[in-house]
DSSP file (Angstrom, degrees, kcal/mol; ACC not computed):
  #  RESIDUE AA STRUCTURE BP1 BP2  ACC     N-H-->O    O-->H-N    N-H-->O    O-->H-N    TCO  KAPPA ALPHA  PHI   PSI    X-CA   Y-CA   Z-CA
    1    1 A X              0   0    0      0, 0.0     2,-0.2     0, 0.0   109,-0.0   0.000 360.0 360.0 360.0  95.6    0.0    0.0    0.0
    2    2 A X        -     0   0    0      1,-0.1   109,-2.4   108,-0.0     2,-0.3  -0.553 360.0-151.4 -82.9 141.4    2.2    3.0   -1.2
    3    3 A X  E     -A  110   0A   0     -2,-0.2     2,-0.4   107,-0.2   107,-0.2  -0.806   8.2-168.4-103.1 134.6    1.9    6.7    0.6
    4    4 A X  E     -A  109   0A   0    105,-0.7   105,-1.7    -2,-0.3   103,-0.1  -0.813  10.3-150.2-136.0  89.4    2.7    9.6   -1.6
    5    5 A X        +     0   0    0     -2,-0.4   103,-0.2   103,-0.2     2,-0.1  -0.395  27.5 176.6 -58.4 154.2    3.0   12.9    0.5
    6    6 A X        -     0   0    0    101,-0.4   101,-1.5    -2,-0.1    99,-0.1  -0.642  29.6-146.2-163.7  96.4    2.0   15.9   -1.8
    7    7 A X  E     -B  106   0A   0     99,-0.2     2,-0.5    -2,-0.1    99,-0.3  -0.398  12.8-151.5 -85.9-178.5    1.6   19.5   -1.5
    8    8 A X  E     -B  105   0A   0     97,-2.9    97,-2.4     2,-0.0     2,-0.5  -0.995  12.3-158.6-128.4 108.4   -1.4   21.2   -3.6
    9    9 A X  E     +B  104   0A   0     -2,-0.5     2,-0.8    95,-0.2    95,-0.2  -0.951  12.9 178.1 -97.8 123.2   -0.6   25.2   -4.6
   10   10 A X  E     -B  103   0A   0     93,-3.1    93,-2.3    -2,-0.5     3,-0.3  -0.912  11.9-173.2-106.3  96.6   -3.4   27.0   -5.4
   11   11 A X  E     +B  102   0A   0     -2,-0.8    91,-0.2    91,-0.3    88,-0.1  -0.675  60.9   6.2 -98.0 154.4   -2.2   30.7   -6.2
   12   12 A X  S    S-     0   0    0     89,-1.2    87,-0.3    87,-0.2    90,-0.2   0.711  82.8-143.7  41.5  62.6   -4.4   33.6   -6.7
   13   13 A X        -     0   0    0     88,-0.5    86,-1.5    -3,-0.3     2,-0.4   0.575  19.6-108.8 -52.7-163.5   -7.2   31.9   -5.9
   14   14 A X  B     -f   94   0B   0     79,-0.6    81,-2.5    84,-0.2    83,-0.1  -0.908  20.4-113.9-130.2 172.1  -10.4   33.2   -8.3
   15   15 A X  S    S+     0   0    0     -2,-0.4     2,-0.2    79,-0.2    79,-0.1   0.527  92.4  32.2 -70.9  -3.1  -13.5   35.3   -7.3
   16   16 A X  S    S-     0   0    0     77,-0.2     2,-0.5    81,-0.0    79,-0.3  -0.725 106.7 -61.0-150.5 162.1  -16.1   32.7   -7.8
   17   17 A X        -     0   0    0     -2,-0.2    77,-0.1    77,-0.1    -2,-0.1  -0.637  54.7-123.4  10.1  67.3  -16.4   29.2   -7.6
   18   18 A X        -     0   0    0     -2,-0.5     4,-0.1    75,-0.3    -1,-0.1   0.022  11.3-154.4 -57.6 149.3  -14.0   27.2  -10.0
   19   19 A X  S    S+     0   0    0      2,-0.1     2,-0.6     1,-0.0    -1,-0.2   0.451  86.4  52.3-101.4  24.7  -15.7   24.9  -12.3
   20   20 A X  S    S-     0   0    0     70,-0.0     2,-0.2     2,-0.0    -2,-0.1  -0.975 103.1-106.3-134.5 133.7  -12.8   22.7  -12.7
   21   21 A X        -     0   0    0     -2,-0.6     3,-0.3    71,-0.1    71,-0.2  -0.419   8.1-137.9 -66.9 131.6  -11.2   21.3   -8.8
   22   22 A X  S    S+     0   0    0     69,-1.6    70,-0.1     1,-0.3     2,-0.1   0.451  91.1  17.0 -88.8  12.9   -8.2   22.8   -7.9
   23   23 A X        -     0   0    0     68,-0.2    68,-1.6   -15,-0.1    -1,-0.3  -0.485  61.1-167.0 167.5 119.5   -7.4   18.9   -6.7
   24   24 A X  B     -G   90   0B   0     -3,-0.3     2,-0.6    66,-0.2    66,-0.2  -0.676  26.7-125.2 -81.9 148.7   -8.8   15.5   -7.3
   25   25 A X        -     0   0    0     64,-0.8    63,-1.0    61,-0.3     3,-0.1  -0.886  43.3-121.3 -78.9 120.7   -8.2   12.1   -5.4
   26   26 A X    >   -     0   0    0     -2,-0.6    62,-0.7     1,-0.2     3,-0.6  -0.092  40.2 -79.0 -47.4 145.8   -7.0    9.7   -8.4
   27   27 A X  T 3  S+     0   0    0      1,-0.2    -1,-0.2    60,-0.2     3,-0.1  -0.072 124.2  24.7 -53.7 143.2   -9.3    6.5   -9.0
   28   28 A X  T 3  S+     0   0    0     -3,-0.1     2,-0.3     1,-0.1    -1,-0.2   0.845 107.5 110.8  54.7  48.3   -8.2    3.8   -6.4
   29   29 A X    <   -     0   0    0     -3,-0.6    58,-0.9    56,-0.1     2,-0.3  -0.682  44.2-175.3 148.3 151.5   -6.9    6.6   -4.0
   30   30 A X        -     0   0    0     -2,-0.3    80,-3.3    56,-0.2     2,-0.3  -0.614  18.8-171.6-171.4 132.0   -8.1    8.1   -0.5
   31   31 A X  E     -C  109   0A   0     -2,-0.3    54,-3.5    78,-0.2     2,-0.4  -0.949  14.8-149.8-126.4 156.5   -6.2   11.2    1.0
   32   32 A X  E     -CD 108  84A   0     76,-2.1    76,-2.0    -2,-0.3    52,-0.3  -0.992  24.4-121.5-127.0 125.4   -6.0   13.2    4.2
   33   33 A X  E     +C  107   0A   0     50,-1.5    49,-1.3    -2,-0.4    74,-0.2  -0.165  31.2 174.1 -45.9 144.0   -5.2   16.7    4.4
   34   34 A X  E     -     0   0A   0     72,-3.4     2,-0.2     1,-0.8    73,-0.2   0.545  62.8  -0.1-120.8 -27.4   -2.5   17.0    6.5
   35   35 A X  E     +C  106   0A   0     71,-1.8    71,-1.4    45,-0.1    -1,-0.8  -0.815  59.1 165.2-148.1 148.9   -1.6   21.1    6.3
   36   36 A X  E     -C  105   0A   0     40,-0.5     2,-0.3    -2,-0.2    69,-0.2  -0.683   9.4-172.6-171.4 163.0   -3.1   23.8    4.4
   37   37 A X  E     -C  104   0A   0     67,-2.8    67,-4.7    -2,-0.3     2,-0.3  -0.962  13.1-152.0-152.7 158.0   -2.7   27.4    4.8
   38   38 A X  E     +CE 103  75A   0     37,-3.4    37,-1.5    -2,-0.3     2,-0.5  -0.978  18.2 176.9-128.6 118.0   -4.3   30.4    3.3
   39   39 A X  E     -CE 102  74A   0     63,-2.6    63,-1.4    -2,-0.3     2,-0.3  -0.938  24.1-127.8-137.5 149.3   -2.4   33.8    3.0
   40   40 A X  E     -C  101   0A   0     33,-1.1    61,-0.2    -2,-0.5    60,-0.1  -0.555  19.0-177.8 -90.1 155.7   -3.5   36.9    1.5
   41   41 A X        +     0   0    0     59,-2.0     2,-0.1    -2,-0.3    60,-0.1   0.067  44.6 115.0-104.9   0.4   -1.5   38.6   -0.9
   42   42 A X        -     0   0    0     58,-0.4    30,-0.4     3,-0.3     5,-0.1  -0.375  59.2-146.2-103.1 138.5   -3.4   41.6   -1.6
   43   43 A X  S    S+     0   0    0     -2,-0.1    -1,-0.1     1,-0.1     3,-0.1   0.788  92.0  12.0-104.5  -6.5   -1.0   44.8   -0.3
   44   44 A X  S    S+     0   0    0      1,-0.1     2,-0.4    28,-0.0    -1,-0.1   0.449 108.6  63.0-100.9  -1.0   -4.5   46.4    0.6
   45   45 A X        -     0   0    0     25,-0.1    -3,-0.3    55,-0.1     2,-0.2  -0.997  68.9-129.9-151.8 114.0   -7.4   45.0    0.8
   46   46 A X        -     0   0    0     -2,-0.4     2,-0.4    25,-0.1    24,-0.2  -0.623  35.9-143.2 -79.7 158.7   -8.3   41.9    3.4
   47   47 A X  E     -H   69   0B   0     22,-1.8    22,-1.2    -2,-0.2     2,-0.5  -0.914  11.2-118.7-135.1 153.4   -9.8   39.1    1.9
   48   48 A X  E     -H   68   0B   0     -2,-0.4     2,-0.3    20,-0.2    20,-0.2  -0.657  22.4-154.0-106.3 118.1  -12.5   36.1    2.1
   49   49 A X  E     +H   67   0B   0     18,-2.0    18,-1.8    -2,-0.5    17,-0.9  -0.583  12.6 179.4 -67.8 121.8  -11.7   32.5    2.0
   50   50 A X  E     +HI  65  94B   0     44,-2.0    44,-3.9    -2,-0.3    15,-0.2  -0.993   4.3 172.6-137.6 160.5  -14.0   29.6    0.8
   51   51 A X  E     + I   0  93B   0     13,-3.3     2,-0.2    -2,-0.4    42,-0.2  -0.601   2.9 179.1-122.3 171.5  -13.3   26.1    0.6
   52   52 A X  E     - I   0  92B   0     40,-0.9    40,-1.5    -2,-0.2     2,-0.3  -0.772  21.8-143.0-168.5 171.7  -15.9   23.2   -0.2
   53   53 A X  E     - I   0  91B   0      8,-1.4    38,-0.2    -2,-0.2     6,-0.1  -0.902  19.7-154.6-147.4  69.6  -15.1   19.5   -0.4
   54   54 A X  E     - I   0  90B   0     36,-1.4    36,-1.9    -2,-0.3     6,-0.2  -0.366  11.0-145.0 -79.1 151.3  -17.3   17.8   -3.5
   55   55 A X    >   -     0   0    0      4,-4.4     3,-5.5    34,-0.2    33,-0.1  -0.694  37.2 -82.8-109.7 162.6  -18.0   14.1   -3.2
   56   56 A X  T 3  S+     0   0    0     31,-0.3    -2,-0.1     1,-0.2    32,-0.0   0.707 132.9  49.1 -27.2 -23.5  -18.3   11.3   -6.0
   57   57 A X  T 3  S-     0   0    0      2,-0.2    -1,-0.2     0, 0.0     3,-0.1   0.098 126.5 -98.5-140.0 -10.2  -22.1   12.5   -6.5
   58   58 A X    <   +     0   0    0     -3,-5.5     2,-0.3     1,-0.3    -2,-0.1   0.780  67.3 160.5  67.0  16.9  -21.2   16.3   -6.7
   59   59 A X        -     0   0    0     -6,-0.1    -4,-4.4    -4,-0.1     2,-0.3  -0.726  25.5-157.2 -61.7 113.7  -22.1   17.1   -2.8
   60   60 A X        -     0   0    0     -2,-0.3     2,-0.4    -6,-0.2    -6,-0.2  -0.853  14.7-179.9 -65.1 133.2  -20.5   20.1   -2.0
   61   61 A X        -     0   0    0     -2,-0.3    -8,-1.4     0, 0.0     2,-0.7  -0.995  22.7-140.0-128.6 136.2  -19.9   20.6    1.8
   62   62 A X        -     0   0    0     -2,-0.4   -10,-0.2   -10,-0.2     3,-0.1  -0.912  20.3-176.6-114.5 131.7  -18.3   23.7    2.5
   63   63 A X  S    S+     0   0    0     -2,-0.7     2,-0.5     1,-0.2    -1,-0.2   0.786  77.8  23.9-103.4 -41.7  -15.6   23.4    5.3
   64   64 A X        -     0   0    0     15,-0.1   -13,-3.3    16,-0.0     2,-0.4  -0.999  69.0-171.1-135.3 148.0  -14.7   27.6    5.5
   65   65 A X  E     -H   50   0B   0     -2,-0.5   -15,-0.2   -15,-0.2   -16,-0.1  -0.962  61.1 -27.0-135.3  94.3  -17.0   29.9    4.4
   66   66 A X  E    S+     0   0B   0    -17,-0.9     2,-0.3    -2,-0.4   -16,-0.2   0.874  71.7 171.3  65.4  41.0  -16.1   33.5    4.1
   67   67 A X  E     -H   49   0B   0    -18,-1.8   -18,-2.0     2,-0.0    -1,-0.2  -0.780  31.5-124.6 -95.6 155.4  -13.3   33.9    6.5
   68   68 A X  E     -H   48   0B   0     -2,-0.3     2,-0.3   -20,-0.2   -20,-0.2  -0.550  21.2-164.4-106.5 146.6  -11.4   37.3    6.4
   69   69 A X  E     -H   47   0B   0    -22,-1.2   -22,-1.8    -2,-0.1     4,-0.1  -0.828  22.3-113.5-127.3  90.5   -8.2   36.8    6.0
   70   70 A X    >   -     0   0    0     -2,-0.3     3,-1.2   -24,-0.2   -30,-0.4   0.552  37.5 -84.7  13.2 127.3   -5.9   40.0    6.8
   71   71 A X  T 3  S-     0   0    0      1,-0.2    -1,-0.2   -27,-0.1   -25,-0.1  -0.607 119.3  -5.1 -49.4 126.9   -3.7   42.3    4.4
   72   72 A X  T 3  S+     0   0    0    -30,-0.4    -1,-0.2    -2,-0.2    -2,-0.1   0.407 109.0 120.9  66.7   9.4   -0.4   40.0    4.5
   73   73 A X    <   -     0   0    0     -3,-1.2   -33,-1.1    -4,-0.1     2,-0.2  -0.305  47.8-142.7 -92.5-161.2   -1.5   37.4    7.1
   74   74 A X  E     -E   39   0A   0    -35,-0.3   -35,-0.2    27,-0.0     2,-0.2  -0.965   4.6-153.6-153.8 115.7   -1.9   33.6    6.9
   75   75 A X  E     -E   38   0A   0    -37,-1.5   -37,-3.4    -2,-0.2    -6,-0.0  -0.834  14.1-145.4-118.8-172.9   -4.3   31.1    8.4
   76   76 A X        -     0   0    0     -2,-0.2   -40,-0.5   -39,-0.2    -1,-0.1   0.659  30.1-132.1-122.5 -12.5   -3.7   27.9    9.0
   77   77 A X     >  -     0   0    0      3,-0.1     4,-0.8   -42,-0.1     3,-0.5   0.809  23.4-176.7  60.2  54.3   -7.2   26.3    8.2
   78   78 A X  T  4 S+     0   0    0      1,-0.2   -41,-0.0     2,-0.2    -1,-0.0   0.852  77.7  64.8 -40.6 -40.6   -8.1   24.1   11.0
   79   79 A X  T  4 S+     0   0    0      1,-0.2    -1,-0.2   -16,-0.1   -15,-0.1   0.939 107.6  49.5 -38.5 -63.2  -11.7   22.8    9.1
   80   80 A X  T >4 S+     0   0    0     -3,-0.5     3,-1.1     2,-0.1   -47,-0.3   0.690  88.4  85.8 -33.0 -57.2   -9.3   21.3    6.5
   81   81 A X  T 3< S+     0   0    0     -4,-0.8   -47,-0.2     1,-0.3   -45,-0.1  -0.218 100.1  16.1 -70.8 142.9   -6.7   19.3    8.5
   82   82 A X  T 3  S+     0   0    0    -49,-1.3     2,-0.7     1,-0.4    -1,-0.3   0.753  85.8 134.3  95.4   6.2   -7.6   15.8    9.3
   83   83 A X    <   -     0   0    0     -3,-1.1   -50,-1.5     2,-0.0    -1,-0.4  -0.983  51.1-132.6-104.7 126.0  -10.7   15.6    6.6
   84   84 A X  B     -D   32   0A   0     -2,-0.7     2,-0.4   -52,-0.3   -52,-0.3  -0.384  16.6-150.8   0.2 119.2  -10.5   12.0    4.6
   85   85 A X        -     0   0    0    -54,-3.5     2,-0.4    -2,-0.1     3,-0.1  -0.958   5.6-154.6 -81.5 145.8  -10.8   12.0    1.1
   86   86 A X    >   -     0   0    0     -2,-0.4     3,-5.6   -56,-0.2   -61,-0.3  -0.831  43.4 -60.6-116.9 159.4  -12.1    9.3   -1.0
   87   87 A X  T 3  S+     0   0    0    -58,-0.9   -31,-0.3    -2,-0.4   -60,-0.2   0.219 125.9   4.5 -30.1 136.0  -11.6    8.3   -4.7
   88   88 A X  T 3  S+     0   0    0    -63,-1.0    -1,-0.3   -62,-0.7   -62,-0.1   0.382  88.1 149.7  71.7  -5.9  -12.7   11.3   -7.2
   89   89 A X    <   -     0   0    0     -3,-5.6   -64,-0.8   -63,-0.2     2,-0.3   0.074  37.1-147.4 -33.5 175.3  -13.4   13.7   -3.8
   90   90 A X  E     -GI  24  54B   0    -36,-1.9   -36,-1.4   -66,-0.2     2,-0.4  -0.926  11.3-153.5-149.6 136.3  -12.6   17.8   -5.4
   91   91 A X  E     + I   0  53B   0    -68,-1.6   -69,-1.6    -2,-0.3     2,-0.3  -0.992  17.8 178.7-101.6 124.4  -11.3   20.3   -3.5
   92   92 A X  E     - I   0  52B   0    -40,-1.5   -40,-0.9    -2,-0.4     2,-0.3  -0.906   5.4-176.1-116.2 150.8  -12.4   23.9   -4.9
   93   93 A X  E     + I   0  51B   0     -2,-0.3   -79,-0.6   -42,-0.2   -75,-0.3  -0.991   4.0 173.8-137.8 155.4  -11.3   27.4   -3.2
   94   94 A X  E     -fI  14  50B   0    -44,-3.9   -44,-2.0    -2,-0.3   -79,-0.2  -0.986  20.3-138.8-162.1 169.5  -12.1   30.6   -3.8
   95   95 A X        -     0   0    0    -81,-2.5   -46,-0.1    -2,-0.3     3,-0.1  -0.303  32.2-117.3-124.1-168.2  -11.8   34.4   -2.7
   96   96 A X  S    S+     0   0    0      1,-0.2     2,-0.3    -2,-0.1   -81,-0.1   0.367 103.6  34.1-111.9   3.5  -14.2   37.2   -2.7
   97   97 A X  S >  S-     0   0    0    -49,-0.1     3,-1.3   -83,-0.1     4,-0.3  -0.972  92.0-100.0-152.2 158.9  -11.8   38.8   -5.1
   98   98 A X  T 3  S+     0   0    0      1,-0.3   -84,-0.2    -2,-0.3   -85,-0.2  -0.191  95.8   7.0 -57.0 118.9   -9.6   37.8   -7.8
   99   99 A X  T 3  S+     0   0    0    -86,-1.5    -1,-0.3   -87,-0.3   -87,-0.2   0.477 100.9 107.3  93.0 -24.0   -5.5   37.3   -7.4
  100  100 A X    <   +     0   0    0     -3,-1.3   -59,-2.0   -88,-0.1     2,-0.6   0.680  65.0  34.0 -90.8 -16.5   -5.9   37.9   -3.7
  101  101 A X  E     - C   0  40A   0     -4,-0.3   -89,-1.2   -61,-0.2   -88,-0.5  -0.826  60.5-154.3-108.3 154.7   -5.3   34.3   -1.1
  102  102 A X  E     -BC  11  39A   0    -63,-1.4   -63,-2.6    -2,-0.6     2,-0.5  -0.969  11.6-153.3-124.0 145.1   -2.8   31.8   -2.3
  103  103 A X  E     -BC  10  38A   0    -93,-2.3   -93,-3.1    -2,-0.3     2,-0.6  -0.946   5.5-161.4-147.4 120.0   -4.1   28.5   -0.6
  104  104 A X  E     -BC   9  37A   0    -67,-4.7   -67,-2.8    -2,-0.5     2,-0.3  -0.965  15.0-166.3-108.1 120.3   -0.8   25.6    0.1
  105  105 A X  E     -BC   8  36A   0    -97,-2.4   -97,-2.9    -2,-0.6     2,-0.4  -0.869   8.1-162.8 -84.8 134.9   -2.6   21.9    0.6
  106  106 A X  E     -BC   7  35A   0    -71,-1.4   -72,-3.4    -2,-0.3   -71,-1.8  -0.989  15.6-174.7-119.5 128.5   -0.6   19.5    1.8
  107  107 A X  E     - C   0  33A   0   -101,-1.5     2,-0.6    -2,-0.4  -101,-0.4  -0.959  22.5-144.3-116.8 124.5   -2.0   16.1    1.2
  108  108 A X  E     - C   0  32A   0    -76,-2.0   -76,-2.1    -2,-0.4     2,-0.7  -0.765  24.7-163.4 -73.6 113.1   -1.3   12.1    2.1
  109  109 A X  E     -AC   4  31A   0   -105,-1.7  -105,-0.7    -2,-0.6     2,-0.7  -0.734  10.2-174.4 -70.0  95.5   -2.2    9.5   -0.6
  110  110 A X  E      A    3   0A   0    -80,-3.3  -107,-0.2    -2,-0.7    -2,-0.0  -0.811 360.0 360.0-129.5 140.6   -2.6    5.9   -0.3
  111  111 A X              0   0    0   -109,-2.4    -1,-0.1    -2,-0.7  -108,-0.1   0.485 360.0 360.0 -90.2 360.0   -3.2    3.5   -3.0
């Protein structure tokens, strides 16, 4: 049963919803967030975080919802760490404005 650490970079997240997942679990797969962090980038303006978690079946659940994230700060995502994925899960994130979070996943894989 091979384990494949992996981080996920999501820069400059987008203002909306993505329709495409900014990371899939592979067929025959299951990962657990291990890390993630969120940090704004923005040299003015704080900015709002959302996450959501889609299942085989295209259930969204959304794990952070709007949280303000400081000019130039970081959070660390607590919702995130420690959630399961199963084959074909999505993780999508997104900001309340364009170019402003960068969002670092670090994920475990086993096949």
């Amino acid at each position: 049963m091979p384990i494949v650490d992996t981080t996920v970079p999501i820069e400059q997240l987008p203002a909306s919803l993505p329709g495409s997942a900014d990371y899939t679990v592979a067929a025959s797969t299951t990962a657990k967030i291990v890390h993630a962090v969120a940090t704004n980038i923005h040299a003015s303006n704080s900015a709002l975080l959302t996450v959501t978690i889609a299942d085989a079946g295209g259930d969204d659940s959304v794990y952070i919802d709007a949280k303000a994230i400081p000019v130039g700060k970081s959070y660390l995502c607590p919702e995130l760490v420690g959630q399961n994925l199963k084959s074909t899960d999505e993780i999508k994130a997104f900001s309340d404005a364009t170019s402003q979070i960068n969002l670092r996943i670090s994920i475990r894989e086993t096949t």
